[in-house]
N, C-alpha and C positions, 0 to 999 in steps of 0.2 A: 945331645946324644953322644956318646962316647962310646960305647960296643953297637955296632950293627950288623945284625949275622947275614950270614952269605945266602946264596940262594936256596942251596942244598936245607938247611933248619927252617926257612922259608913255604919248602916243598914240603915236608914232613909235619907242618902244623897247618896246611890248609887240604893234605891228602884226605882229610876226614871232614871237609867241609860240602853239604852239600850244593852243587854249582847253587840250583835254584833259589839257592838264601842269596845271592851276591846280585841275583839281577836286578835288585833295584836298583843298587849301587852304581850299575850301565845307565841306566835310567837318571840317576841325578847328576851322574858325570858329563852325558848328555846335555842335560839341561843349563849345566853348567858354562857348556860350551856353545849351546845356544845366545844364551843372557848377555857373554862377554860379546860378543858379535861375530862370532868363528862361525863359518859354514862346513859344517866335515864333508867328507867328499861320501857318496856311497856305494859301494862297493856291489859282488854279486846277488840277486837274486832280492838289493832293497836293503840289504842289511847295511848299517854305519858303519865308518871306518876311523878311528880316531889312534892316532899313536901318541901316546903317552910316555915319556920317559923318567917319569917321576921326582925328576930331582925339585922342582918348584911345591911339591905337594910336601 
């Protein structure tokens, strides 16, 4: 990779996504972090908490 845009072109090509198409993608990300042997911690109300920073993806 050689050009990777900033946050801002980032924001502007997923403002027109609807969230609901992405939840699976929690879903596998989840599972993910199940498989390796991570336990996430959970957060208010039962919901996951998983922080990502993306550099390894």
């Amino acid at each position: 990779m050689e050009h990777i845009p900033s946050d801002n072109p980032i924001r502007v090509l997923l403002d027109g996504v609807e969230p609901s198409s992405l939840y699976g993608l929690f879903d596998d990300a989840l599972a993910a972090v199940k498989s390796a042997g991570a336990s996430p911690s959970t957060c208010l109300n039962g919901c996951t908490s998983i922080a990502l920073d993306g550099t390894q993806f």
